[in-house]
C-alpha positions as CSV (number, residue, x, y, z in Angstrom):
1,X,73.6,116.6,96.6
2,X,73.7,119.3,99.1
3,X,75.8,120.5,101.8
4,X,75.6,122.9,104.1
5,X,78.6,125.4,104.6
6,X,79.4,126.1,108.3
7,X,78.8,129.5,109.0
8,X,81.8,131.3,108.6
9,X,83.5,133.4,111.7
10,X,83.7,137.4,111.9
11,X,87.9,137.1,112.2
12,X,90.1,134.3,111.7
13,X,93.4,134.7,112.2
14,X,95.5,134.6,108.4
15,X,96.0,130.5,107.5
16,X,93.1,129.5,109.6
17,X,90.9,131.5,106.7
18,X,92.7,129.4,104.3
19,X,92.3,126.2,105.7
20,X,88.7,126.9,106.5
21,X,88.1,127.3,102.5
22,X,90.5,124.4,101.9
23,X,88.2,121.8,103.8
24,X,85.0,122.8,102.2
25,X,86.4,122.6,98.5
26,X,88.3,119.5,99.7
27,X,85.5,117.6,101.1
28,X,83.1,119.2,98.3
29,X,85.6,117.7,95.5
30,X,86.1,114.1,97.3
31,X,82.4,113.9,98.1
32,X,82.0,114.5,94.2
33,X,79.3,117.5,95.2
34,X,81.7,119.3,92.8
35,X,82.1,116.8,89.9
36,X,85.5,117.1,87.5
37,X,85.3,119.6,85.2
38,X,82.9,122.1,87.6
39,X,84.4,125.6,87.4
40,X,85.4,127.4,90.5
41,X,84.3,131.3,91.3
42,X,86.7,133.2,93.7
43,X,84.0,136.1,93.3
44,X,80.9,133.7,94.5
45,X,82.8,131.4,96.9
46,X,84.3,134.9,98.8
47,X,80.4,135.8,98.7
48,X,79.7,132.4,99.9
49,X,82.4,132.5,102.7
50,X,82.2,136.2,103.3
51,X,85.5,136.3,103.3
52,X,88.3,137.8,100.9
53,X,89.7,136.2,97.8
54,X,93.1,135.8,98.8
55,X,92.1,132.8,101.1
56,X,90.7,131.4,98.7
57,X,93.8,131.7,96.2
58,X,95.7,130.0,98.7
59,X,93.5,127.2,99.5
60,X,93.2,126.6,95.9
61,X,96.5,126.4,95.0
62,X,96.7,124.1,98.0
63,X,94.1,121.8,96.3
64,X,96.3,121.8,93.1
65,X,99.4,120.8,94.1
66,X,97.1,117.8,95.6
67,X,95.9,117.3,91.5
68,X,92.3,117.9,93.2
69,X,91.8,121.2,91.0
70,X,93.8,122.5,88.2
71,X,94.1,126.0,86.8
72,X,94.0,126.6,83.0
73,X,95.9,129.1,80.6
74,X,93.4,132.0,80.7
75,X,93.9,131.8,84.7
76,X,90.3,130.3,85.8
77,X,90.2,127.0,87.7
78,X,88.4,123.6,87.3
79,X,87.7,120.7,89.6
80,X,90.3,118.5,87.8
81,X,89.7,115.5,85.9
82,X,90.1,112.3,86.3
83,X,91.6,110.3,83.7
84,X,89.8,107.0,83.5
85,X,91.5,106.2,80.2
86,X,95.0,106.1,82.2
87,X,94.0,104.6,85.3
88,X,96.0,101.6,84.7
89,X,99.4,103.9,84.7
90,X,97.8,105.4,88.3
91,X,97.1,101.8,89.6
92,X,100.4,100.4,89.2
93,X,102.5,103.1,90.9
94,X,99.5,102.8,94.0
95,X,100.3,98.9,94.1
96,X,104.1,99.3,94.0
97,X,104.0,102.3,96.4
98,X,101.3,99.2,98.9
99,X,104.3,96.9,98.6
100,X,107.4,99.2,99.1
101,X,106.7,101.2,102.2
102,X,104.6,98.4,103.8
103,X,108.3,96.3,102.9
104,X,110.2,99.4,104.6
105,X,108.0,99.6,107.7
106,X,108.3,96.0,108.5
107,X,111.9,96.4,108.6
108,X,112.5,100.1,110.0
109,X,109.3,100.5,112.2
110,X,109.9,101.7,116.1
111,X,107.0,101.6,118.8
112,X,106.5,104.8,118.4
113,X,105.3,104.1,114.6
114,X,103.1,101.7,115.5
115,X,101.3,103.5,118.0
116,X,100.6,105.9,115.1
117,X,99.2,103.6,112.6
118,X,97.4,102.2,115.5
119,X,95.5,105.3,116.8
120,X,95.2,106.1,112.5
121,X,93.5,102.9,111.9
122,X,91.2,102.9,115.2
123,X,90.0,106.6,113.8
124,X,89.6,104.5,110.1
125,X,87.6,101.4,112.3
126,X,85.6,104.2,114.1
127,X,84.6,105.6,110.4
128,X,83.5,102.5,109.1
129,X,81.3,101.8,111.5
130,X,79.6,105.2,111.1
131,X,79.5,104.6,107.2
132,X,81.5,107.9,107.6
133,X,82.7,107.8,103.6
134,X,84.7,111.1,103.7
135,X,85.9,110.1,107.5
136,X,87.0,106.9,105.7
137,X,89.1,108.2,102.9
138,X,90.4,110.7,105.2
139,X,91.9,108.2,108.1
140,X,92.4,105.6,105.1
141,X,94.8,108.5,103.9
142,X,97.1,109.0,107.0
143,X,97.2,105.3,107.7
144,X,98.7,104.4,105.1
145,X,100.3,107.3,104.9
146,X,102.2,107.1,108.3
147,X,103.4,103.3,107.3
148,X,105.4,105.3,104.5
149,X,106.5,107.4,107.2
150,X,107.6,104.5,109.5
151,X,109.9,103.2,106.1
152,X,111.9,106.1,106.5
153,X,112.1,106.8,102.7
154,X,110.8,110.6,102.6
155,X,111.1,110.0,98.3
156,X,108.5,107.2,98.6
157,X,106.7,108.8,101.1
158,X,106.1,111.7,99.1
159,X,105.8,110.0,96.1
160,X,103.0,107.8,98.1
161,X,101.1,110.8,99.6
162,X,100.2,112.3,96.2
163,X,99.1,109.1,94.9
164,X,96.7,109.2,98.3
165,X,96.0,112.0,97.6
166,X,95.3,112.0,93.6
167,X,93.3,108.8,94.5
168,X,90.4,109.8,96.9
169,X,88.0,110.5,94.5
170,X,88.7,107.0,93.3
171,X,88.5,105.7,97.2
172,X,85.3,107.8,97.0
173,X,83.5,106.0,94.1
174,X,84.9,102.4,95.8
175,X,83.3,103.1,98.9
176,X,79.8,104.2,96.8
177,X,80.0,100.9,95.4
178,X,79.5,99.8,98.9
179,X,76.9,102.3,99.9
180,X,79.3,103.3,102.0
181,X,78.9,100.0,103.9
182,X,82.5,98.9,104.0
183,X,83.0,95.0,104.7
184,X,84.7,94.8,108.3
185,X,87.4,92.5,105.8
186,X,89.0,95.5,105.1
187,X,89.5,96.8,108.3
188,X,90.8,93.2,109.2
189,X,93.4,93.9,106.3
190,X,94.4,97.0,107.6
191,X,94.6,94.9,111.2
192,X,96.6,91.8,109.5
193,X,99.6,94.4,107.7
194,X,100.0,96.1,111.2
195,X,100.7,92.7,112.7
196,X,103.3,91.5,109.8
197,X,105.2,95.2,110.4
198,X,104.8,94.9,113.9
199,X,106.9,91.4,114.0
200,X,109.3,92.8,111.2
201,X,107.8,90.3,108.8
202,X,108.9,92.2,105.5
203,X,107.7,89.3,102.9
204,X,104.1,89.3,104.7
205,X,103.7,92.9,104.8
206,X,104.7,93.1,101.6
207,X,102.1,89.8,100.2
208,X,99.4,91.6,102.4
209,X,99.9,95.1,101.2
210,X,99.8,93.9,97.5
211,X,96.8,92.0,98.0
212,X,95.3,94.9,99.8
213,X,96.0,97.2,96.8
214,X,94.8,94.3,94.4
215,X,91.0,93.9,95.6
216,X,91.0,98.1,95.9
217,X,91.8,98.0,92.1
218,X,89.5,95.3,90.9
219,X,86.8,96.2,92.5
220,X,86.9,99.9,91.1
221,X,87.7,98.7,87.3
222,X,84.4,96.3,88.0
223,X,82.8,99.3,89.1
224,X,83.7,101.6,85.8
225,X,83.6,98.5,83.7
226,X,79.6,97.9,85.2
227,X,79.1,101.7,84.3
228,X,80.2,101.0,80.4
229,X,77.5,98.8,80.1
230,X,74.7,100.8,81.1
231,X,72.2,101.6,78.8
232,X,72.6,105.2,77.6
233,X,69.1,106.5,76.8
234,X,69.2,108.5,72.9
């Protein structure tokens, strides 16, 4: 798989430089064009970029503290791992953290919340329809993301954004199991939890975000469990 990297600018202005290199190792990890494990060189990506290294440094450490890359004791870094073995641990903090802030926003949420989530899950709706994956995980990611932030909880809303985060590779390989052809059910979900927070219904939006998180998870352990049984050629 190939992408092409957007020309870079003569001059950028210092943090647009780093959030240019951020976005193509972002999108590059998710899109699994950069598979776990893949070392990353500053010396060729600069080259790549023409750009300096410091940028780069910045971006990456960026992409660490969002558990995308992870740098080892002799000071190079690796797309980071994902640990299939623990999934289960991963899964049920993301199904707790479905249920609590989607209880919180039912009970805390003002209009000016819901025309947030709304406008986030139009852009998710639009993606969808355009079989958009990485536009998918990425508007997947701030709508769920600003229900957290309408439970007014900033512990479970940080708590929740990593686990976004450290999950989009995982979103990633769920949509592929699709070919990227998501069911309109799940934008229909998305649609049925803004209507149980919108009329401050917490038990719904708390039955509807579980069962949201439920189908996400079976669906992907069907997916690794179908990949177990492959036959492995010797």
């Amino acid at each position: 798989m190939t992408k092409k990297t957007p020309a870079p600018t003569t001059e950028r202005k210092r943090g647009e430089g780093v959030k240019f290199v951020y976005e193509i190792l972002r999108d590059d990890i998710i899109d699994l064009v950069l598979p776990p494990g893949s070392p990353i060189d500053e010396i060729q990506l600069a080259e790549r970029l023409s750009m300096s290294r410091t940028p780069i440094r910045e971006a990456l450490v960026r992409l660490a503290g969002e558990g995308l890359v992870t740098t080892l004791p002799n000071r190079s870094t690796v797309v980071s791992n994902i640990d299939f073995l623990n999934l289960h641990t991963f899964f049920d903090a993301l199904t707790l953290m479905y249920r609590v802030t989607g209880r919180l926003a039912a009970e805390y949420r003002t209009e000016a919340d819901l025309t947030i989530i709304r406008a986030h899950q139009a852009e998710f709706a639009r993606a969808v329809a355009d079989q958009d994956a990485l536009a998918m995980i990425a508007t997947n990611r701030e709508f769920h993301a600003a229900i957290a932030e309408a439970g007014r909880n900033p512990y479970y809303t940080g708590l929740f954004n990593r686990l976004l985060d450290e999950g989009r590779r995982m979103l990633r390989l769920y949509y592929s199991s699709f070919d990227d052809r998501l069911p309109q059910q799940y934008v229909d979900e998305h649609e049925d939890i803004i209507a149980a927070i919108e009329a401050h219904d917490i038990d719904t939006a708390d039955r509807l975000s579980s069962q949201h998180a439920d189908q996400i998870v079976q669906q992907i352990r069907q997916m690794i469990s179908r990949d177990r049984r492959q036959q492995i050629a010797l």
